[in-house]
C-alpha positions as CSV (number, residue, x, y, z in Angstrom):
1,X,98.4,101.4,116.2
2,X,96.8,98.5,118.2
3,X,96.8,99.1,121.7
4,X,95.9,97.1,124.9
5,X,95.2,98.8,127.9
6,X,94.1,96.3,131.5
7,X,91.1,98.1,133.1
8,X,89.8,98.9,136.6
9,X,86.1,99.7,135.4
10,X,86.8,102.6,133.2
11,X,90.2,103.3,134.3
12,X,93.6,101.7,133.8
13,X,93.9,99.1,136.4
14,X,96.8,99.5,139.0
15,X,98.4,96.5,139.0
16,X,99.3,94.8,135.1
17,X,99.0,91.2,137.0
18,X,95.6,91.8,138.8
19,X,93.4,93.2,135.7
20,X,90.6,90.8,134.4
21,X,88.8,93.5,131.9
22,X,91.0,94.7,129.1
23,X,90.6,96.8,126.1
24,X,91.9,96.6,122.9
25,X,91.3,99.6,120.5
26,X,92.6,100.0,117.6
27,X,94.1,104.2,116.5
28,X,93.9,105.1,113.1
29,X,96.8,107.2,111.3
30,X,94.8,110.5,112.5
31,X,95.2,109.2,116.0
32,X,91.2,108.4,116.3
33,X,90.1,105.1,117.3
34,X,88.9,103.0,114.6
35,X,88.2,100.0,116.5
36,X,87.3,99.2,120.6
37,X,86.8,96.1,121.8
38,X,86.4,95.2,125.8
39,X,87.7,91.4,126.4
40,X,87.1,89.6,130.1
41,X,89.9,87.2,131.0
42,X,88.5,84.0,132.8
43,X,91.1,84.8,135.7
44,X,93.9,87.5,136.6
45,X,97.0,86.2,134.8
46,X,100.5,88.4,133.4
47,X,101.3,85.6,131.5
48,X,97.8,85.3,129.5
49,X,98.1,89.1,128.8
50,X,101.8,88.8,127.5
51,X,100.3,85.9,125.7
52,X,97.4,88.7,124.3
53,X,99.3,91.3,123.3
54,X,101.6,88.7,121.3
55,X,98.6,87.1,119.1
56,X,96.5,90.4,118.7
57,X,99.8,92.0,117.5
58,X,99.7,95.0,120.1
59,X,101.8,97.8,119.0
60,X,101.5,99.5,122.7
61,X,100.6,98.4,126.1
62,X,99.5,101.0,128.6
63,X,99.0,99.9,131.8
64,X,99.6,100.6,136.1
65,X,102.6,99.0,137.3
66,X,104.1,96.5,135.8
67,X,106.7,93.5,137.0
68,X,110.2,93.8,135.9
69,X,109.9,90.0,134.0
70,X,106.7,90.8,132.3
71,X,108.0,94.7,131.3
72,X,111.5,92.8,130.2
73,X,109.5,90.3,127.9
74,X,107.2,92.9,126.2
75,X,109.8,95.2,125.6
76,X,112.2,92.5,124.1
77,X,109.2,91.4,121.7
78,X,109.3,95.0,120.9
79,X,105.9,96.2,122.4
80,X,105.8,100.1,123.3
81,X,105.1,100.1,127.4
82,X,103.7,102.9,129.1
83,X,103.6,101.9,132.0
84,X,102.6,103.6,135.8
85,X,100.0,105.2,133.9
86,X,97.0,106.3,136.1
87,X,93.8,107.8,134.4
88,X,90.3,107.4,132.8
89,X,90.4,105.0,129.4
90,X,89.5,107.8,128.0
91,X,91.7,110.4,128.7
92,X,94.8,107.8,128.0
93,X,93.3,106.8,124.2
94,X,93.2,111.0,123.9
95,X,96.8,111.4,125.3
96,X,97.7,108.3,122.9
97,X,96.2,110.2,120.0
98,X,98.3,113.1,120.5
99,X,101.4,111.6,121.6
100,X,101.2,113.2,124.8
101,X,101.0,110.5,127.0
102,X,104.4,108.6,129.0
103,X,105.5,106.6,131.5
104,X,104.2,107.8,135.1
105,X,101.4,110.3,133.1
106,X,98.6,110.8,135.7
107,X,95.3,111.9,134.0
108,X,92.8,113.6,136.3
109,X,89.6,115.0,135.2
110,X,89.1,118.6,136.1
111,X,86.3,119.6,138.0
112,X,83.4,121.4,136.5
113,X,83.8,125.3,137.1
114,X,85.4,124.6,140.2
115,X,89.1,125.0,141.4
């Protein structure tokens, strides 16, 4: 499964629109990732990334929120969204792996032997 997840540092970023850094990792049939690779868009743009996703054949977007248009379009070129995701890069690859993760998943790390 190809995947392409718009980043906020090492998070997902908030906004589909606003993200600059992106990653595109590639999960083998075991759910591991086989393949990562970070890419750096010249300039914020939802119609570049729809444009990504469509060349890289992405299997499965995860992202923040998402516009309604640019949702519409993925969905009708048959691209898995998951979308109002909030969490580490991380911790969504691992929830990808084992099919855990969903629309409006929020992934917090837990605190060391704490509360």
């Amino acid at each position: 499964m190809k995947v392409l997840i718009p980043l906020l540092d090492e998070a997902v970023a908030p906004r589909f629109d606003l993200a600059t850094d992106v990653l595109l990792a590639c999960l083998g049939d075991e759910g591991a990732v086989v393949e990562r690779k970070l890419l750096i868009m010249p300039q914020a743009s939802a119609e570049r990334l729809c444009q990504l996703v469509i060349a890289e054949a992405v299997d499965t977007v995860v992202c923040g929120g998402i516009e309604a248009e640019h949702y519409d379009y993925l969905t009708w070129k048959r691209v898995r969204v998951i979308d109002n995701v909030i969490g580490a890069v991380d911790q969504v690859l691992a929830g990808l792996s084992n099919n855990s993760l969903e629309p409006g998943t929020i992934l917090t790390e837990k605190a060391e032997g704490g509360c």
